[in-house]
Every structure is written in C-alpha cells, then in structure tokens.
C-alpha positions in Angstrom: 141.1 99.4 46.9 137.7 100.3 45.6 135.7 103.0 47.9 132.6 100.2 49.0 130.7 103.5 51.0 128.4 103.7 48.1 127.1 100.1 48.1 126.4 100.6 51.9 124.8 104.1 51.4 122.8 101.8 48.6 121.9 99.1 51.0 120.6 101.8 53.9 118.5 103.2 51.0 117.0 99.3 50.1 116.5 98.1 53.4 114.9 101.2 54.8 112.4 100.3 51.3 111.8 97.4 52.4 110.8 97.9 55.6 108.3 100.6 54.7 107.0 97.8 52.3 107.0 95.2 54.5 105.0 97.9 56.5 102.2 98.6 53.9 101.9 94.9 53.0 101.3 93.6 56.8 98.9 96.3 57.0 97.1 95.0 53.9 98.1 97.7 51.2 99.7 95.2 48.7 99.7 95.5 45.5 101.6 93.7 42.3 103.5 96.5 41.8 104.9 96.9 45.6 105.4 92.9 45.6 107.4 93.2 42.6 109.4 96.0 44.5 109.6 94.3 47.5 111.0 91.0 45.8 113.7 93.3 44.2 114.7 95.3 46.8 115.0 91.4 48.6 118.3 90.7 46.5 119.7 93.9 48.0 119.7 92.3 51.5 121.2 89.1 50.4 123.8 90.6 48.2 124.7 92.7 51.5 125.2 89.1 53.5 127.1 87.6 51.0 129.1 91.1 50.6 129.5 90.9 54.5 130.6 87.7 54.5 133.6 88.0 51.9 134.9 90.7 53.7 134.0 90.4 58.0 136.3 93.0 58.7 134.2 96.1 56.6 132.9 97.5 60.3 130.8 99.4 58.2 128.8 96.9 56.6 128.1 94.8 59.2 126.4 98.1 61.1 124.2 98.6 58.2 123.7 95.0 57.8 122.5 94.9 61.6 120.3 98.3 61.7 118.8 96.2 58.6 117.4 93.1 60.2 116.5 95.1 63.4 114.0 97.2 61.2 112.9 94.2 59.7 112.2 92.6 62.1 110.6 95.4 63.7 108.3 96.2 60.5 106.9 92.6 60.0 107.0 91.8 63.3 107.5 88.1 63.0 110.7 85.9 63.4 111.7 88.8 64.8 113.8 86.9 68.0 116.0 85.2 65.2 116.7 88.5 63.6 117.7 90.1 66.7 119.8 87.3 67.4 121.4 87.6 64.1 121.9 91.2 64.8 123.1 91.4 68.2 126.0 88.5 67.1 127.0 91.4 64.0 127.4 93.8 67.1 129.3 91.5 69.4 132.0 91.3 66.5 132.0 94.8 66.0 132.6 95.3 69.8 135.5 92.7 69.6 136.8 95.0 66.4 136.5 97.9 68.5 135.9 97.9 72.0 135.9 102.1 72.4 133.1 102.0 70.2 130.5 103.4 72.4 128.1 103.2 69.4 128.2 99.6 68.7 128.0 98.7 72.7 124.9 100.6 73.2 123.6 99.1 70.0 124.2 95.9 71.2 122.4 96.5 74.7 119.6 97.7 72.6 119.4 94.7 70.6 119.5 92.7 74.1 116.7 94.6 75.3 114.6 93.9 72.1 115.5 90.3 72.7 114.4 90.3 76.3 111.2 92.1 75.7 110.1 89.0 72.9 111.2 86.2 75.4 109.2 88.1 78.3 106.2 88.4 75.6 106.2 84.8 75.0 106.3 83.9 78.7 110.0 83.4 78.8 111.0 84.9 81.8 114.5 83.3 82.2 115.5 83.8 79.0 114.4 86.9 79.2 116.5 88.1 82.4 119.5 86.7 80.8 119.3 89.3 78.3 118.7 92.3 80.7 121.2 91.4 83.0 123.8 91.4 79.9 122.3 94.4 78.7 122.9 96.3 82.6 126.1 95.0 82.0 126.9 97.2 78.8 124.6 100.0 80.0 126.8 100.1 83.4 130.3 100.0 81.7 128.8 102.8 79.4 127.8 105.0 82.5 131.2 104.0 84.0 132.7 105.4 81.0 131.2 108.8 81.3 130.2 108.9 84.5 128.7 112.7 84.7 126.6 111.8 82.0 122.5 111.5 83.3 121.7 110.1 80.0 123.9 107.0 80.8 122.8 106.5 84.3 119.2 107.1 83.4 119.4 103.9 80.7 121.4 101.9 83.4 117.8 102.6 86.0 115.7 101.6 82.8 117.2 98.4 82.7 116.6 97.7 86.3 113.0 98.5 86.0 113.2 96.0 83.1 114.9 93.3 85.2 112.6 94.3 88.5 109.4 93.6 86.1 110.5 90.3 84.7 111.5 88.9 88.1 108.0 90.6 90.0 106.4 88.0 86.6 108.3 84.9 87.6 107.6 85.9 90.5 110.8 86.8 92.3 109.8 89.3 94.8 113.0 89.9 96.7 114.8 90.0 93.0 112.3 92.8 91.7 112.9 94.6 95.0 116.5 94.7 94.9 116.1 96.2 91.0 113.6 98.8 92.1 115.5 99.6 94.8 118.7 100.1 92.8 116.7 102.1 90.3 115.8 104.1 93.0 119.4 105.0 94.3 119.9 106.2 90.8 116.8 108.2 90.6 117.5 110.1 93.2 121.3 110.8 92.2 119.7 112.4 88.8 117.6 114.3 91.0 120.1 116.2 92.8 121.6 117.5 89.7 118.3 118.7 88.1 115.7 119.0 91.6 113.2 120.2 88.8 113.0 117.9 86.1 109.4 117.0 86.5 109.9 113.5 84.5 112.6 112.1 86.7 110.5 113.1 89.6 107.3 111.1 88.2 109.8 108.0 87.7 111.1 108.2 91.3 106.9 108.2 92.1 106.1 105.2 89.8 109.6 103.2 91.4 108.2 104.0 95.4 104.5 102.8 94.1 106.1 99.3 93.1 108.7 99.8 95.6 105.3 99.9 98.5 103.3 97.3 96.6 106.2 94.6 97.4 106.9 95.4 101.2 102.7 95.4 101.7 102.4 91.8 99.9 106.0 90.9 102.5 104.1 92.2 105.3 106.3 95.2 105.8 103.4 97.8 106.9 105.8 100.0 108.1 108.6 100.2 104.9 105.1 100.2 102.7 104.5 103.4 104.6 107.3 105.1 103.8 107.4 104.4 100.2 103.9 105.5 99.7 104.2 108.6 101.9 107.2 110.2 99.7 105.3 108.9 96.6 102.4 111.2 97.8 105.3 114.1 98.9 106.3 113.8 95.1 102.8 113.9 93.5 101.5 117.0 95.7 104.2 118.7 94.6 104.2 117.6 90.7 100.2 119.3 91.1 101.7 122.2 92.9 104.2 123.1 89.8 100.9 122.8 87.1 97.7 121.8 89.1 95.8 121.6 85.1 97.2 118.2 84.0 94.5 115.9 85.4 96.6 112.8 85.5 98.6 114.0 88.4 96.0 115.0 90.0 94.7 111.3 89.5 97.9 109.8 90.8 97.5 112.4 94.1 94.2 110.3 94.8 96.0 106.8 93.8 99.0 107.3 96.4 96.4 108.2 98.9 94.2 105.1 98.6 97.3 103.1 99.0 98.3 105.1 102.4 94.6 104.5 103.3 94.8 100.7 102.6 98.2 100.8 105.0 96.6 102.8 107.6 93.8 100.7 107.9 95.7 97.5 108.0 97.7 98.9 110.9 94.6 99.6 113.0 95.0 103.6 112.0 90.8 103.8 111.1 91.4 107.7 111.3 94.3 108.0 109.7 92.8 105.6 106.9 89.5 106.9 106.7 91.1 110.9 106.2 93.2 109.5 103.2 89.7 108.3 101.8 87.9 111.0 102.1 90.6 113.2 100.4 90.7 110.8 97.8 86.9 110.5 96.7 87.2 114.4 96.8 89.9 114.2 94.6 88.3 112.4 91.9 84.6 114.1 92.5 86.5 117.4 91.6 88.1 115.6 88.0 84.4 114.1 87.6 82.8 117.7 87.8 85.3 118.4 84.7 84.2 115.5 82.9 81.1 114.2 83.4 81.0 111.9 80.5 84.8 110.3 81.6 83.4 106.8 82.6 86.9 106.1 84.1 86.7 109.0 86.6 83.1 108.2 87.8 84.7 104.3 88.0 87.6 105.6 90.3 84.8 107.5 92.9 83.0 104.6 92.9 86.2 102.8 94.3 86.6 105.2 96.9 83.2 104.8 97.8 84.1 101.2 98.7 87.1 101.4 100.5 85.7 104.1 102.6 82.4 101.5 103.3 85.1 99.1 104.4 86.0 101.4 106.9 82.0 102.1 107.9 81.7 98.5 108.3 84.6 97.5 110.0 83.1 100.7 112.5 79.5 98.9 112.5 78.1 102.0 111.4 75.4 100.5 108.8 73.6 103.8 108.2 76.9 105.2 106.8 77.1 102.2 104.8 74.0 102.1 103.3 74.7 105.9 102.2 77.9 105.0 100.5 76.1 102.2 98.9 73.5 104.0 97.5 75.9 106.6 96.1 77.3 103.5 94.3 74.4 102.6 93.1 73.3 105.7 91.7 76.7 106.0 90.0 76.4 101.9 88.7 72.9 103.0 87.2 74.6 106.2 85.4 77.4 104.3 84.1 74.8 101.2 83.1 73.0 104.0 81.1 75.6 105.3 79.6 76.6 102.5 77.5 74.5 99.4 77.7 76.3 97.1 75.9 79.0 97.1 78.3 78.7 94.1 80.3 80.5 94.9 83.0 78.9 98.2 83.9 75.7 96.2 83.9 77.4 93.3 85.9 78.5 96.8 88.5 75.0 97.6 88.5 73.9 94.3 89.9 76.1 93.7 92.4 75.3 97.3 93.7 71.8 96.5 93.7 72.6 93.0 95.7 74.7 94.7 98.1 72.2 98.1 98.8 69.2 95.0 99.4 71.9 93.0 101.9 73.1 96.3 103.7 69.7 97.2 104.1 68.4 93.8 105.3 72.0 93.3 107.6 71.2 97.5 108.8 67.7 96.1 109.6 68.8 93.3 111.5 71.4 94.6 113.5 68.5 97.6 114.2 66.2 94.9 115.4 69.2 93.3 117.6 69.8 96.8 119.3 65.9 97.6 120.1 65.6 93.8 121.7 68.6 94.5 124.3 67.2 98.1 124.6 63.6 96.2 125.3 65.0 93.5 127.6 66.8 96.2 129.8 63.4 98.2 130.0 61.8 95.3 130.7 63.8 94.4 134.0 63.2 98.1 134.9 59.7 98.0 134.8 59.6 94.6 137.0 61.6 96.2 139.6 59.7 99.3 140.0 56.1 99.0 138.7 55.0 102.3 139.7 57.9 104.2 138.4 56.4 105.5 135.3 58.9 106.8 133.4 60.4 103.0 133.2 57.1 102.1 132.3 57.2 104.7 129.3 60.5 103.5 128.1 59.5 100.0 128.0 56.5 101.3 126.1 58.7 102.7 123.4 61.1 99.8 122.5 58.1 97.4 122.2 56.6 100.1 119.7 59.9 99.8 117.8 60.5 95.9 118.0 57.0 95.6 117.2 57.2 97.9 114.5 60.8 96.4 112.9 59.1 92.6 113.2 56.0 94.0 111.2 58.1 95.1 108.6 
C-alpha cells in the first residue's frame, strides 16, 4: 500500500499557508498575487476531505484534517462555531479508534472549550456549559489517568473556573460557587506539592476573591470574611517574596477594601476604617512612583470614598469635607490631565457637587449643634440671672448662631 505520510506532511504545509493568508487578508494586506495563492492552496483542503473521506480509518489524516479547520477558524475568525464542530466530530472518531490516545482526548476537550468560549461570546450560556461540562469530563478522566501529574489537575481547575464563570453569567450563583469551590480543593492540592510556585498561589487569590464576592451578595458576612482574609494572607506574602512588581502590591490594597466593605457591613467601623486607611496608603505609595498613572490616582480616589462612607456613617462632617476635598483636588488633576476624557470631567463635577453639599450638610448640622448648645444656655441664664459665667456662655452661642445664620 502506498506510504500516504507525504500528502499529510503536504497538507500541514498548505493549511498552515492558508491560515497565515487568511491572516494577512483579514488584516487588509491582500493582494492579487496572495488571492491567487490563497485560492490554490484552497484545493489542498478539499482534496484532504475528500482524501479523508475515502479512507475514515487513516487516524492520521483526520488529525491534520482537524488541527486544519481549528486554525482556520482561528485565523479568519468567522464561522468559526461550525468549524469547531466539524473538528471536535473528527476527534470523537479518532477517540472511538483509539481510546488510550491521550492526544486526541485532550484535543477534543480543547476543541470543546473553543466551542464553549463562542456560545458564551454570543450570549449562549447553556450551550455553552454543555460544552465545559463535557470537556471536565475528558480533562477529569485525563487527570484520573495520571493522577500525579499537576499539569492534568491544573486543566481539570481551569475548566471549573470556566463553568463557575458561565453559570455566575446566567446567573447561577450556587452553580459558580460549587465550581469555584472545587477549583479551589484542587488549588490547594497543587500547592502542597510546590508551597512556592508563585502562579498557583495568585490563582488560589483570584478563586477566594470570587469565592468572597458570591457569599457577600448570599449574605454570608462571615464565609465572605474568610475568603477575603486568606486572599489578603496570600497577597502579603506574594509582595513579601518580590515587593517590585506593582500589581501585587495593587491586589494587597484590593483584598483590603473588600475586608473593609465586610467589616463595615458587620458593624466593625474600626476594623473597616483600619483596612481603609492601609489601603489609600497603599496606592498613595504606587502613585508617588507614577505620577502620571491615571489608574493609580483613580484607585486613591476610591479609597477616599469608602473611607468618607465610614466619616459619615460616624457624623463626622469635618472629616468628610477633608476627604472630599482631596477628591476634588485629585478629579481636577485627572480633568487636566486629559480633557477630552468625559468621564474624568463628569468625576470632576460630581466632586464639585458633593464638596458644595458636604459643606452646606457640615453647615447645617453646625448650625443644629449651636441651637441646642444656645437653648441649653438659655434655660441656664433664666434660672440664675446673676450667675455670670451662664450669662457668658449664652453670650457665646448667640455669637455663633448669629454668626452661621449671617452666613
């Protein structure tokens, strides 16, 4: 029987062409000569089909026939669900062929996951977990298989994350928490057999973030809590190892808004108002790095405003007003800085809106204080008229209410 490894070495060649033609084409490089190419190499990929389909038992062809249309697809990036489709089917038989093939499995899970990521991108979320959960399926018999591996249980948790973010879409909260979670069991497994792998920790930190998000929106405080805490354990100690790269640094001051936020909706004002504070200080440190990083002067003005939330909630409007006017000053730089940004313009008007309302609610409440203050002297005075030092105190809050109603 003929040796048919050179026509599949020769369609490999054409359809990795094609794609890179494809490429230049979408991108708007055509030319006559690379359309004439393109049309050429063309007949390669339907001579491959039809060569597939007189001969469905040539394993090899139908893998180069699938890695074919997956690039395709990838390069033009339209009809691209049909092509996975296509594919995954090719892989399916080659599974049924040959079941040990690890290869082909994880190929197909692949192709499942490409197919699950264009449903979820067109709104299909069903559709979308059907493919994930078939692709866990492969991705768990694979780790099964080999089960001292980390590679193989590290794809199994990226398919739960994938299957935890589809159903958080739909949304299916106590379905993305049970993915999470399992991710998380797995996560930590890894962790024991490399403590230092710096990328595993950060994915155990990312997991606990969404892991806290969904028990604060179920009104579970307390698990929240937890979740965010060791998120912050993980980060500390990710800046400890290289304190340089400023994004953990960042995700330091991000875990400890979200304690804050917890704290404070648990009546733990302190507690809330410490996380804050270390927070703004955080991100007034990466600011003093970067002055020109608009993103970082954005994120102090955010902890400027949770930590007012707390000098509200305290009645303390002179506080207020401070952290307001920091937020104004830091709206007008970022206004300045690019003017054609609407919404650092739109920031600067509200902080202007707000500054005028805490001043006028600061005045007002002031006003309220020195009338009580007044009324109290008042009764004083009445019930001892020759006691002068009453007399002196009423003269004092009738200078201020007098003075506050001028204004």
């Amino acid at each position: 029987m003929r040796d048919r490894s050179w026509t599949s070495l020769g369609e490999i060649m054409a359809l990795q062409f094609l794609t890179n033609a494809v490429k230049k084409i979408f991108l708007g490089g055509s030319n006559e000569n690379l359309v004439r190419q393109v049309s050429f190499t063309q007949q390669w990929l339907a001579i491959a089909r039809q060569s597939t389909a007189t001969d469905m038992n040539n394993a090899r062809e139908q893998s180069d026939l699938s890695i074919g249309d997956f690039r395709s697809a990838s390069a033009e990036n339209a009809g691209a669900l049909a092509a996975y489709e296509e594919s995954l089917a090719i892989r399916r038989r080659l599974a049924q062929i040959d079941p040990r093939n690890i290869q082909w499995q994880s190929d197909a899970a692949n192709i499942l996951d490409q197919i699950g990521d264009e449903y979820r991108n067109e709104g299909m979320s069903y559709q979308a977990i059907t493919a994930y959960e078939e692709s866990l399926v492969i991705w768990r018999r694979l780790a099964e298989i080999d089960p001292r591996n980390p590679r193989r249980w590290r794809d199994v948790a990226r398919r739960l994350n994938k299957l935890g973010d589809v159903k958080l879409d739909l949304p299916d909260s106590s379905g993305a928490l049970t993915a999470y979670e399992g991710s998380l069991v797995i996560h930590r497994r890894l962790l024991k057999i490399d403590p230092n792998n710096t990328r595993w920790q950060y994915a155990v930190a990312e997991i606990l973030e969404k892991i806290g998000d969904l028990r604060v929106a179920a009104g579970d405080e307390k698990g929240a809590l937890k979740a965010y805490e060791e998120m912050l354990a993980i980060d500390r100690g990710l800046v400890a190892i290289d304190g340089h790269p400023t994004e953990w640094q960042l995700n330091v001051s991000l875990s400890l808004d979200r304690i804050g936020g917890v704290k404070f909706i648990l009546g733990d004002t302190l507690a809330a108002a410490e996380a804050y504070e270390e927070s703004l200080a955080i991100r007034r440190r990466l600011v003093e790095l970067d002055k020109s990083n608009t993103q970082w002067t954005q994120y102090v003005s955010l902890s400027l405003e949770k930590i007012d939330d707390l000098k509200r909630a305290a009645g303390d409007y002179a506080a207020v007003l401070a952290v307001f006017e920091e937020m104004l000053a830091i709206d007008g730089h970022l206004a300045k800085a690019d003017e054609t940004n609407t919404r650092f313009q739109e920031g600067l008007s509200a902080s202007l809106t707000t500054v005028a309302d805490v001043k006028a609610a600061s005045a007002a409440r002031a006003l309220a204080i020195h009338e009580e203050s007044l009324a109290m002297s008042h009764e004083l005075a009445e019930s001892d008229p020759d006691n002068a030092n009453y007399q002196f105190e009423k003269s004092v809050d009738l200078e201020h209410v007098g003075g506050m109603r001028v204004v």
